[in-house]
C-alpha positions in Angstrom: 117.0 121.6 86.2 120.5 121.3 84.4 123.4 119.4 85.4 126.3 117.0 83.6 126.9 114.0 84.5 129.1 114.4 87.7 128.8 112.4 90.7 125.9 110.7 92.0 125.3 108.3 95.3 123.0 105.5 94.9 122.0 104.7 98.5 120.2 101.2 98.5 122.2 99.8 95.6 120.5 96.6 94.8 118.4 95.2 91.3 117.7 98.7 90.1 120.1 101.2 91.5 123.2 98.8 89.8 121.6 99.1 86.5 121.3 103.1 87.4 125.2 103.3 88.0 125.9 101.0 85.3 124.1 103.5 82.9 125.4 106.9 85.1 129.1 105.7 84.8 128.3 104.5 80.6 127.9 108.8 80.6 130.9 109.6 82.0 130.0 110.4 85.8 131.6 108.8 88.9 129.1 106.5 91.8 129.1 105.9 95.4 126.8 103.2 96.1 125.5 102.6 99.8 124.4 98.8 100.8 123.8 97.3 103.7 126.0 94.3 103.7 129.8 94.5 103.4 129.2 90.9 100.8 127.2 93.5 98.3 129.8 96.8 98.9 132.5 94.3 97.8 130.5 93.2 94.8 130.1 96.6 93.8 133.6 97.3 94.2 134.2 94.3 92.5 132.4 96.0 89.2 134.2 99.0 89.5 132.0 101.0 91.7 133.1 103.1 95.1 130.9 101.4 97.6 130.5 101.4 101.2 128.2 99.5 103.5 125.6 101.2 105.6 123.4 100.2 108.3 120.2 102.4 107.6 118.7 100.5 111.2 120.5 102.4 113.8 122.4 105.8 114.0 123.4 106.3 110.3 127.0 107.3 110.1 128.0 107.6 106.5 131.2 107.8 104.6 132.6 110.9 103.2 130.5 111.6 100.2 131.0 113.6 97.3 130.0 117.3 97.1 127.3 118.6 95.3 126.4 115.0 94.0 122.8 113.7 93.2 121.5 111.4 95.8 119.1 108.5 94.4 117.2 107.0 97.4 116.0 103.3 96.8 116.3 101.9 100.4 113.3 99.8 101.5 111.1 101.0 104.3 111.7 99.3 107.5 109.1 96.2 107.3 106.6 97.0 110.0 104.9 100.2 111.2 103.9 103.2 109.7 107.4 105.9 109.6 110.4 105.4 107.6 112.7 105.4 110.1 115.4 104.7 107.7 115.1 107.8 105.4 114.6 110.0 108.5 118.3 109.1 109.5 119.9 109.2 106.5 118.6 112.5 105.8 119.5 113.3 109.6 123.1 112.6 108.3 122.6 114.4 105.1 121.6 117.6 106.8 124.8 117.4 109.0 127.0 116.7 106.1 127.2 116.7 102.4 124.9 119.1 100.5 124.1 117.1 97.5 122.8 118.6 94.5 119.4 117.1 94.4 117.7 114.3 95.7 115.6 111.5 93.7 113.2 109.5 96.1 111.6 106.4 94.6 108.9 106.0 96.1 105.6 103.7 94.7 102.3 104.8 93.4 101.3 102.4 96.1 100.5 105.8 97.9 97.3 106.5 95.9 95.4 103.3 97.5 92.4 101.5 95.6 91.3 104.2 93.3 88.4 101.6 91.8 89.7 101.0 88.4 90.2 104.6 87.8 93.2 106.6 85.7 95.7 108.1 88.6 97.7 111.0 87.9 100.1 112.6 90.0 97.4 115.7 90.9 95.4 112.4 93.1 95.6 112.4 96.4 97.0 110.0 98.4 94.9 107.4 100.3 97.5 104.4 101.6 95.7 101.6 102.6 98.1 99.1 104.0 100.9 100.0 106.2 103.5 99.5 103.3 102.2 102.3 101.6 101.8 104.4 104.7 105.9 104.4 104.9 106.3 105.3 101.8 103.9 108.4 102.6 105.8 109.2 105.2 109.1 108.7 103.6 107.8 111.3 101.2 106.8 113.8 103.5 110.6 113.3 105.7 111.8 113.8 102.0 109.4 116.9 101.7 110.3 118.2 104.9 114.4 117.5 104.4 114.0 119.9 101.6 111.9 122.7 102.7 115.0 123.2 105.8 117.6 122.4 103.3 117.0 123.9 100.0 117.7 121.1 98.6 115.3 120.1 96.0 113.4 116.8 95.7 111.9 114.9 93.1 110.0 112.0 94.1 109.5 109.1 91.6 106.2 106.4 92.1 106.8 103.4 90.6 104.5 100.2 90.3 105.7 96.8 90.0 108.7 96.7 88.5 110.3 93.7 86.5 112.9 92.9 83.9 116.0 90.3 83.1 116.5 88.2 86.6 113.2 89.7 88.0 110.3 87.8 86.3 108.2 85.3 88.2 109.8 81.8 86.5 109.6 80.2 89.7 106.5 80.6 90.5 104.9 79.6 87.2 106.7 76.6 87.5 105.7 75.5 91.1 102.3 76.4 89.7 101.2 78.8 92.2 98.0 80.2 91.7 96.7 83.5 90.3 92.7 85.5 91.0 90.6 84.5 88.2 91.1 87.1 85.4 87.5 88.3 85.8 87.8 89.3 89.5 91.4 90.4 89.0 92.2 93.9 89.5 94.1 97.0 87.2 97.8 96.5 88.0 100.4 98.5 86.3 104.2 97.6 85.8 107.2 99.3 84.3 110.6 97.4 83.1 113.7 98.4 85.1 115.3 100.3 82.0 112.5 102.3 81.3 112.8 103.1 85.3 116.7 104.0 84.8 115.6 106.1 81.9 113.6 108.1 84.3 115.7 108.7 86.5 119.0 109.8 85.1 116.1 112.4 83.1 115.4 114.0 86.8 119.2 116.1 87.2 118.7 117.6 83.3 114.5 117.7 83.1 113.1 117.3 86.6 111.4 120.3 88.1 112.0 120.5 91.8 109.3 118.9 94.2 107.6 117.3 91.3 106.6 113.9 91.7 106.4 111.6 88.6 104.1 108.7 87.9 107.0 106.5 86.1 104.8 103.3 84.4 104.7 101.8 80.9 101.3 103.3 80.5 99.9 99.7 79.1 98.1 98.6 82.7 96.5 95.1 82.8 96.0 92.6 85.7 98.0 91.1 87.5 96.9 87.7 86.5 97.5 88.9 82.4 101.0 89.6 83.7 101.5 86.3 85.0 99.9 84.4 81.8 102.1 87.0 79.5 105.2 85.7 81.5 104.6 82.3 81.0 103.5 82.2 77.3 106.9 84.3 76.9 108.7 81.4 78.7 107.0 78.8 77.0 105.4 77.7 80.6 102.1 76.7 81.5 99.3 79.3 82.6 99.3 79.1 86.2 95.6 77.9 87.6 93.1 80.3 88.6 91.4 80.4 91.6 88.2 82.9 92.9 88.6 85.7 95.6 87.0 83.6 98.2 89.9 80.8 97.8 92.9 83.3 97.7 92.0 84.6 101.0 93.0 81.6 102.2 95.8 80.5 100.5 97.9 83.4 98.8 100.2 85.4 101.2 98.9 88.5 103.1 101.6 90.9 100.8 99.2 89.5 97.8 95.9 89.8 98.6 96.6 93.5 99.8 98.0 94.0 95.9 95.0 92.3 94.6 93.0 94.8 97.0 94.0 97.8 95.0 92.8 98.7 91.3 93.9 101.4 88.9 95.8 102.5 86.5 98.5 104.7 86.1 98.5 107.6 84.2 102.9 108.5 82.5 101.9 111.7 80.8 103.9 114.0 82.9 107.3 111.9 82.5 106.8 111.5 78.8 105.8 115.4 78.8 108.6 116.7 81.2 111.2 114.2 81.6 111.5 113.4 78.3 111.0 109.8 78.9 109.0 107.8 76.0 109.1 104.0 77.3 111.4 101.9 75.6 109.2 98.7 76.4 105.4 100.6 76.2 103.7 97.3 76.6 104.9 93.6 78.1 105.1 91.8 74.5 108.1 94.3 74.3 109.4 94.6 77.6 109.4 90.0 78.3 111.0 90.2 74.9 113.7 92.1 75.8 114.1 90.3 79.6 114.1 86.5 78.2 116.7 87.8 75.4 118.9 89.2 78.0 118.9 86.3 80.3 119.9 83.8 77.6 122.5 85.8 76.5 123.8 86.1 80.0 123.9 82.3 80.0 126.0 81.5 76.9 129.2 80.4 77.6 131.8 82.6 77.3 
């Protein structure tokens, strides 16, 4: 695909799709972010950005949009069941109204399930265990489906756990919430936000249409390395370790299923394709560059 940087909507315009119109506008094109909260639309607007507030939980009615934009779709799935409800109406809407240029789904590689430790490309099937990742399934396929009645294209981006400047566990380490014992702990994989934003402003100049693209750092460890990493970085204690049998009774349901799942995530076709070699290839780099960030956003002016 080929395209300049002309307009582009960011619907679900929170932690990573401000960075993403930060960087879009720093190229010369023009945003519409959708939110859900008139507090966040003004805070947008507020930076500079056209913004609008949306209510992806009943009958979507959107603002007039601009023509032949891309569409980047970072709305969370609805937090229970197994259908996106929220992509199938917005898309509903999108069908009825503008004709975008492309659309950019960010989806999670979440989808592939507990692949044992194995190396996932984007040729594995998909095997969701948990009804989070069963959404996002489905949000591909409404995605899938949008385009094959459209004509629109769609490239679908998964993305692990995601972290960067405002968006690393500080609090946790210092309430000293437990991790799974490093030998028990499972392959986790992580990518920082800019590497993320990289990615996708790559998809309207490199992306091929109904690709999907494992974005990652391509350095996986555990979850528990990430969390001593993060506080060695900070200069924080190690959070204790406990065994399996122990975290099934005291971390949340949302973390045991994480720490149900091992692999690791194979970035060959975005560095191949897309273009995309990671800025922050391992977490020495990537904490580096978040802790930097964070102090200078705390000097005084």
């Amino acid at each position: 695909m080929a395209a300049g940087w002309g307009r582009c909507v960011i619907a679900g315009c929170g932690y990573v799709g401000t960075r993403l119109a930060r960087a879009w506008d720093e190229r010369g094109g023009s945003v519409t972010a959708l939110v859900r909260t008139n507090e966040s639309a003004e805070q947008l607007h507020a930076s500079g950005f056209e913004s609008f507030a949306v209510d992806f939980d009943s009958d979507v009615s959107l603002p007039p949009l601009p023509m032949g934009a891309w569409i980047y779709y970072l709305v969370a799935p609805p937090p229970a069941g197994t259908r996106d409800t929220r992509i199938r109406r917005f898309l509903a809407e999108l069908t009825a109204g503008t004709a975008p240029t492309g659309l950019v789904l960010i989806s999670t590689t979440g989808v592939y399930g507990d692949c044992g430790g194995a190396w996932v490309d984007e040729s594995t099937p998909v095997a969701p265990q948990v009804d989070r990742a069963r959404r996002r399934v489905d949000a591909e396929n409404a995605a899938r489906d949008w385009s094959a009645h459209t004509g629109i294209p769609v490239i679908i981006l998964r993305v692990p756990g995601i972290y960067g400047p405002g968006r690393l566990p500080l609090a946790r380490l210092r309430q000293a919430t437990p991790v799974l014992r490093e030998s028990e702990s499972p392959w986790s994989n992580r990518v920082h936000v800019d590497d993320l934003v990289a990615a996708a402003l790559a998809v309207p100049e490199r992306g091929h249409p109904g690709a999907v693209y494992n974005i990652s750092d391509g350095h996986p460890s555990t979850m528990t390395d990430y969390f001593n990493r993060v506080a060695d970085a900070a200069g924080l204690p190690r959070p204790p370790q406990i065994d399996q049998a122990t975290a099934r009774a005291v971390l949340k349901p949302g973390m045991q299923s994480y720490l149900s799942e091992s692999k690791r995530i194979d970035n060959r076709r975005m560095q191949i394709e897309l273009g995309v070699v990671p800025r922050y290839p391992d977490l020495d780099a990537g904490l580096s560059a978040c802790l930097t960030e964070e102090r200078d956003v705390r000097k005084p002016a």
